[in-house]
N, C-alpha and C positions, 0 to 999 in steps of 0.2 A: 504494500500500500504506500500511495506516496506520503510524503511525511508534509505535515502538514505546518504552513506556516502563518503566524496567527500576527494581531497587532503587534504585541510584545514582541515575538522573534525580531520582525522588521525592523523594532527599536534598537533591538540587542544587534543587530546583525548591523547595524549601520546602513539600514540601504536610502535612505533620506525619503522615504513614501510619504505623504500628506494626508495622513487620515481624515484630518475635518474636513481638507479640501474637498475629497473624495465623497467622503458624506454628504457634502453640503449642495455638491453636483448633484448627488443621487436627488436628497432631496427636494432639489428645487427643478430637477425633471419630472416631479407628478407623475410619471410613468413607473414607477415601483421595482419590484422583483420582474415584472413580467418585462417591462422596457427593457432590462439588461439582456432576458432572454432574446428577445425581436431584434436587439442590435446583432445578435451570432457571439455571443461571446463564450469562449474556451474555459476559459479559466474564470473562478468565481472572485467577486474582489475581497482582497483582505478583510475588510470589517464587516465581512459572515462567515470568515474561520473561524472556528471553532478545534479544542485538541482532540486529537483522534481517540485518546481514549472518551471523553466524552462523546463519543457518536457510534462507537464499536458497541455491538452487542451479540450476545450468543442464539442462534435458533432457538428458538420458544418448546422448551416439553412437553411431548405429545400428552402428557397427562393434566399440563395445564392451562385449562382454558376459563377463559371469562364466563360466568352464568348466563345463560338463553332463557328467559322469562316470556312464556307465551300468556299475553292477556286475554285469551278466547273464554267468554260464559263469567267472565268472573262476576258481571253484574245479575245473572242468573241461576248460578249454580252458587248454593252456598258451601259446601266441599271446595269446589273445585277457588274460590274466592279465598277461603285460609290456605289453602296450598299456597296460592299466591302470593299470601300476607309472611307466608312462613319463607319463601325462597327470597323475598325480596331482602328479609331481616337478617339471613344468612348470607347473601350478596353485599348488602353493605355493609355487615361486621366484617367478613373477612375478606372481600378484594374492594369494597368502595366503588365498585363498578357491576353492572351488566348490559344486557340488550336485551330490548322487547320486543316480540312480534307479534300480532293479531292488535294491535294497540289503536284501529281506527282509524286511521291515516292512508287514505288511496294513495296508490303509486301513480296518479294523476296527478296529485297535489305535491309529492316528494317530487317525482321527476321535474315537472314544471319548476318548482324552487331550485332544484340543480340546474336547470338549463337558466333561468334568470338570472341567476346566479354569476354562472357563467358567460352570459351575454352581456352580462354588466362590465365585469372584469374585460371581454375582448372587444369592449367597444373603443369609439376612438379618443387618443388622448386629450382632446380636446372637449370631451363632453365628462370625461371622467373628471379633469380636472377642474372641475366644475365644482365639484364635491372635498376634493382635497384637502384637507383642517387638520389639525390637533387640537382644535377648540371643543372643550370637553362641555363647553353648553349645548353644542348642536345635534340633533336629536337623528340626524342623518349624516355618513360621514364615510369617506373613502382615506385612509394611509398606509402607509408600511411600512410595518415598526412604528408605534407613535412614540418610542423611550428612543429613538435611534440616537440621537443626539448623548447619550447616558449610557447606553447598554455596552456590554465587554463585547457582543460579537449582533450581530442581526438574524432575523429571523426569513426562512427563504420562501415569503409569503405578501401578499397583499390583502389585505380586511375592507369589507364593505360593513358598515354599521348602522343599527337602525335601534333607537331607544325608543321599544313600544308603548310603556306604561312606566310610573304611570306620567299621563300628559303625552299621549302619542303624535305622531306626527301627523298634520294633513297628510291627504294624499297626492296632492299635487310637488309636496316635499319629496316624494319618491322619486329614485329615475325608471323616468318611462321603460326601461329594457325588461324591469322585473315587478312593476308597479302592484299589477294584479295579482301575482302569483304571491309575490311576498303580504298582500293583504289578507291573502286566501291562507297562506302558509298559517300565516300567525295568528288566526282566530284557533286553526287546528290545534294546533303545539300550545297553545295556551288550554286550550279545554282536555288536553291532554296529559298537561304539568296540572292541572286540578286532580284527575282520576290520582295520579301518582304519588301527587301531596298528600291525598286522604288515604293511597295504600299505606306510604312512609308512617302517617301518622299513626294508623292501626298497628304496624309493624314496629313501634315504639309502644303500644301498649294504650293508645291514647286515644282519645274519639276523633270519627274519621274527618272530622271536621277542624282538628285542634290548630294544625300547622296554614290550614286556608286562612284562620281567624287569627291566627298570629301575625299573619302578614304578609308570610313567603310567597305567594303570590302575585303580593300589590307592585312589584317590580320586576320590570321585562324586559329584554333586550337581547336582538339578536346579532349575532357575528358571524359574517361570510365569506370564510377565507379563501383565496386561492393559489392557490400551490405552483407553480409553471416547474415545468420540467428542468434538471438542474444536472448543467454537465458534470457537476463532481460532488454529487452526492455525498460521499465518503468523505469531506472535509464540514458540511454545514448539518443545521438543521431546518426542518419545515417548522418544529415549534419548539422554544426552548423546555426541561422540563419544570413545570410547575404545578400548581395545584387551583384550583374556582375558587374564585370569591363570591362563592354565594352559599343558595343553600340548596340546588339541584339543578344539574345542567343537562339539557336535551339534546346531545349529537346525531345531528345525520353525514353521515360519509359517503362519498360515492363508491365504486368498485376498486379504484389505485390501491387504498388500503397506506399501513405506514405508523396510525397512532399504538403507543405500545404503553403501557402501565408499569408502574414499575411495582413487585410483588415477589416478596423472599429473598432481597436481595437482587433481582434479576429486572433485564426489563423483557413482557411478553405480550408480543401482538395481538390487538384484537381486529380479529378478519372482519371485514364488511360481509355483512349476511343479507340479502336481495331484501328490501323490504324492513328492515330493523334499524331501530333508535336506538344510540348506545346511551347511557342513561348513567351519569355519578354523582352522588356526594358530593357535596362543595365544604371550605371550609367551616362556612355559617352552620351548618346540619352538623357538621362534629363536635363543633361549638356547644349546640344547643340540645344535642343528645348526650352532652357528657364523656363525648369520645367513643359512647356504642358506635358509629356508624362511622365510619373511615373518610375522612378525603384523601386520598391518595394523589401522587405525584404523576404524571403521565407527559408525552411528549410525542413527538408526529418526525417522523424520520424524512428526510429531503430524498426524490428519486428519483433517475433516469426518464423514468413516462411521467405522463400526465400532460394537462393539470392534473391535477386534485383538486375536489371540492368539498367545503363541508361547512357546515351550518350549525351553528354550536346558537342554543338558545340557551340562556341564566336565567333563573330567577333569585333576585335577592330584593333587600332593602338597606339604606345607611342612615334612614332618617330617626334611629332608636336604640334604645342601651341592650343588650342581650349577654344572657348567662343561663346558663344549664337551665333548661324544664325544671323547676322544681317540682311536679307531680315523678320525676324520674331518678331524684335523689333519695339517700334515707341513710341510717347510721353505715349501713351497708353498701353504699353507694356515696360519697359522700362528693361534693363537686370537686370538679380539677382547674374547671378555670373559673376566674371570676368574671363578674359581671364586664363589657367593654361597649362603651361608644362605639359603635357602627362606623363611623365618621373618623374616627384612631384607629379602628382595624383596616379600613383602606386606606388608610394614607399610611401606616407600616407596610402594607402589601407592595402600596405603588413604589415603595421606599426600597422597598427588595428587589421589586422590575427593573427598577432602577440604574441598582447597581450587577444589572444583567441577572437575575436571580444567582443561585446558586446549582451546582448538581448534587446529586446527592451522596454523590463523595467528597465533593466539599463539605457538605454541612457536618459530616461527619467527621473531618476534620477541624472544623469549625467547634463543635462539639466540643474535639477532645484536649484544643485548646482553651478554650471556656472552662471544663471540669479541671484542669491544671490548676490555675487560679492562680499563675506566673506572670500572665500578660505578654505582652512582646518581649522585655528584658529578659524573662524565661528561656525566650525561642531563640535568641544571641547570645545567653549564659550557655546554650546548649551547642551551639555553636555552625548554625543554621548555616549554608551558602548559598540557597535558594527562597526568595521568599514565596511563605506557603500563596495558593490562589486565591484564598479569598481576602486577602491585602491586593494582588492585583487593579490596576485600574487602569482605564484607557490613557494611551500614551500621552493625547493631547491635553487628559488634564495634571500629565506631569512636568511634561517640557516646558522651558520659558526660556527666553532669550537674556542673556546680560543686560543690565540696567543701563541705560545711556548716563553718561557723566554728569548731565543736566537735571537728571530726576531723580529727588533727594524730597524723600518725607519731612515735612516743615517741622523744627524745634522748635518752640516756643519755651523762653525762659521765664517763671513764674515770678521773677524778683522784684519785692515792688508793691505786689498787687493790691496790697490790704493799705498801706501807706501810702503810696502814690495815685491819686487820682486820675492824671494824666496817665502816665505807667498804669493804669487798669485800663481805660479807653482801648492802647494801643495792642492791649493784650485781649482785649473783647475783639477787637478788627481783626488780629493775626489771628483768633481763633475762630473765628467764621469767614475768613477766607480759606482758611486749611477743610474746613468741614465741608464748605459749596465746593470746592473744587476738588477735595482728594477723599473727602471723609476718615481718614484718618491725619494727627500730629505724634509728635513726643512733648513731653515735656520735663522741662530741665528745674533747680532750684524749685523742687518744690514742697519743700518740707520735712520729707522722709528722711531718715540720715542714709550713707551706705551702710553700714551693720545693720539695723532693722532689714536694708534687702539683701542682703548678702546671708543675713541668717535666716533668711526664709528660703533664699535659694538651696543653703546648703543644706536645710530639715526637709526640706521637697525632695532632693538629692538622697539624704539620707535616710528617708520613710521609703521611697522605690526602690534603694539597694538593700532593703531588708529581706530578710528570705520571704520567698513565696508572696508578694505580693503584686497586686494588678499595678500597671500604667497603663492609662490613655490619652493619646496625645494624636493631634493632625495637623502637623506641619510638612514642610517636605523632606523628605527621608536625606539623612546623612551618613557617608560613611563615618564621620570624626562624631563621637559624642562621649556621654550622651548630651543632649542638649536639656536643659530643666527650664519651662517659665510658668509662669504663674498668674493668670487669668480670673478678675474679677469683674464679673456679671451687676449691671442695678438693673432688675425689669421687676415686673406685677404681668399677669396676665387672668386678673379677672377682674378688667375692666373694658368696655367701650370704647375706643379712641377712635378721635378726628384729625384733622389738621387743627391744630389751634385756630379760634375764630378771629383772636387777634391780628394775626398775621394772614390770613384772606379777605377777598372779598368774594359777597356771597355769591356771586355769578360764575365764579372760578377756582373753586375746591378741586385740586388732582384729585385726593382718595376720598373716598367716604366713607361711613363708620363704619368702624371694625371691631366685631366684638373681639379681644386678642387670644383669646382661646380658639375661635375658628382661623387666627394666623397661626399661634406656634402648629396647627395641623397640617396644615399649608405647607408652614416653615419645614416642619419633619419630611412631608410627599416632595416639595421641594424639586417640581417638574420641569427645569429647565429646558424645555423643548426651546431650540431659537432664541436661546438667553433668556426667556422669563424670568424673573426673583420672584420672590416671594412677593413684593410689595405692591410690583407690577400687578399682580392679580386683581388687589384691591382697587384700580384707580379707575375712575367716572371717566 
């Protein structure tokens, strides 16, 4: 197999390649995965390497397969309806996945959603791009990759996206190639996430009404990927592996096949069945069962043929606090996780997307650094020469250029200030010019003596060189240290804030009120798509 060479190598290897440039091309051609196919290209580009062992996997054991859940009579036959209730409960404790067939759904209405699907995706660039956003208000939406800009590697795929519920789109919002199909699709698959929600809920012990009136339901949204065939498979993937944020996801696949779950350690295909919905556990549903019901990791392998298409419908919500069923706990059960903001759980989620998730032999390295409880000093006492992957980051947010001679962060000496009138003026001017224009200074003469800093540097120093303890630090890495500083925080964040009304007038407010508990969430998902800050989000 060829060896593969990833962001990093390029960096390591010296070959001077332009990754953002590169990205930045991609992305402002709106033509996606599928563009780079239609140009004839050979070779995939660096920023959808990926390292071969995360894309190497073994043939699937014939002994291990995903459950096949046929729903025929269950609204009829009461036997045959707990059978149902029983294999569904036995699917999600122990693979978090299966497929359903007889479930309702004509092969009129799947097929037509595959072809729409696909007639969207091969239409022309110039209608597609029509659709083109990362703007996560819009309730219809075509991108690829919407983390590209953040992720370790890309995904070798293009999303069409439609936020059905709640507050769905007109229909004139639709593009005409799949307008119909996709209205027809999605009355389906919703009355068919009802049936399944009230199995789920019986199959938790609950009335079959528990989980509709919970919520899981009241949010819908469907995802229509597509896959273009990929000269080099064997270096990327179709989707990286991760896990739903929600609390049950409705998959339809075509025949290419590709997605594989990962179970025992291993990861094992699940074959497309003519007519079947493959059907998982999201995280919300693990959440909320107490950890009964699995979400599992799963991932979509990059192929030779295709496209691929597939249509992944969620249901969730983020507008509410959730923690274990409590009719599901008891001294014998007792909860695992606590209650969480809806609203914290996606934005750690997107916080993981982020940073290109993880696999999951990273996490498990991750893991067994975590249980150390050494921290990075641990992993350099040890005498590391490679850093592990999940420190990793794109090259472009390590490199930077020498400082020009000219640009030098403003000192400002404090001497003066309390006694000198004049000497404070000049120190109010030089300290809002340093802020408008650089938002950072230093400041000199200001009080502290050096031994009060000098002996906190070296108790900082000497609390991290104690055995066995954490440090965490994010600056840029040095060969020479260690490096010690010491960072102190003023904020509040359960308050309301504006611009000062002092300083506007009312015609011209940039942001508007912010309650600051919905920024630091922000501030944590922290979605840099095309340089957004945090702050940017907020502004009129």
């Amino acid at each position: 197999m060829e060896s593969s060479e990833t962001q990093l190598d390029l960096v390591q290897n010296g070959s001077g390649y332009d990754i953002e440039k590169e990205i930045k091309a991609f992305d402002e051609s709106k033509a996606g995965v599928k563009g780079l196919v239609d140009s004839g290209i050979v070779k995939i580009p660096p920023f959808f390497v990926v390292p071969e062992n995360v894309v190497s996997s073994q043939p699937t054991p014939a002994h291990l397969q995903i459950p096949v859940i046929d729903l025929k009579d269950i609204r009829d036959d009461p036997v045959r309806h707990e059978k149902v209730i029983e294999e569904i409960r036995s699917a999600l404790e122990i693979w978090g996945f299966f497929q359903v067939v007889n479930h309702g759904v004509s092969e009129d209405i799947t097929e037509g959603m595959i072809e729409g699907v696909k007639g969207f995706h091969e239409e022309k660039n110039e209608i597609k791009r029509e659709y083109y956003t990362r703007d996560v208000k819009k309730k219809v939406t075509y991108t690829s990759n919407t983390l590209i800009h953040k992720t370790k590697a890309a995904d070798w795929k293009d999303t069409l996206y439609f936020r059905m519920a709640p507050d769905s789109p007109r229909p004139e919002e639709l593009p005409v190639v799949c307008r119909e199909t996709t209205i027809k699709y999605s009355a389906y698959i919703r009355g068919l996430g009802d049936t399944l929600l009230k199995l789920v809920s019986e199959a938790l012990g609950l009335n079959p009404n528990y989980l509709i009136e919970f919520g899981c339901a009241r949010g819908f949204k469907i995802m229509c990927h597509y896959y273009p065939p990929c000269p080099e498979p064997n270096r990327t993937l179709g989707s990286k592996p991760h896990t739903d944020p929600d609390f049950l996801t409705i998959l339809m696949q075509d025949h290419i096949g590709g997605l594989q779950v990962f179970y025992q350690n291993q990861w094992i295909n699940v074959p497309p069945i003519p007519g079947a919905f493959v059907i998982n556990a999201g995280d919300l549903l693990q959440l909320i069962s107490n950890g009964k019901f699995k979400s599992v990791e799963h991932r979509v392998l990059a192929n030779h043929n295709g496209p691929r298409i597939s249509v992944a419908s969620f249901f969730a919500i983020y507008d509410r606090i959730c923690g274990p069923i409590k009719e599901l706990l008891s001294d014998e059960n007792p909860p695992l996780y606590k209650e969480v903001p809806l609203m914290e759980y996606i934005a750690q989620y997107m916080w993981k997307e982020q940073d290109g998730g993880m696999t999951t032999l990273d996490q498990k390295e991750l893991q067994a650094f975590d249980e150390s409880k050494s921290g990075v000093k641990g992993l350099v006492d040890a005498r590391i020469i490679k850093t592990p992957p999940f420190f990793v980051v794109p090259e472009r947010e390590v490199s930077c250029q020498p400082s020009p001679a000219h640009f030098h962060i403003p000192a400002i000496d404090l001497k003066g200030i309390h006694e000198d009138g004049v000497r404070r003026r000049e120190i109010v001017e030089q300290m809002c010019n340093a802020s408008e224009t650089w938002g950072f200074f230093q400041v000199v003469n200001h009080g502290i003596s050096k031994n009060v800093m000098e002996g906190m540097v070296e108790g900082v120093k000497g609390f991290h060189e104690e055995k066995n303890q954490i440090s965490e630090n994010r600056v840029l890495a040095n060969h020479i240290g260690p490096k010690t500083s010491v960072a102190s925080f003023f904020a509040i964040y359960d308050w309301i804030c504006a611009p000062l009304k002092e300083l506007i007038s009312y015609e011209n407010p940039l942001c508007k009120e912010v309650p600051l508990k919905d920024y630091i969430i922000q501030y944590r998902w922290k979605e840099r798509d095309g340089g957004i800050s945090t702050l940017d989000r907020f502004r009129l």
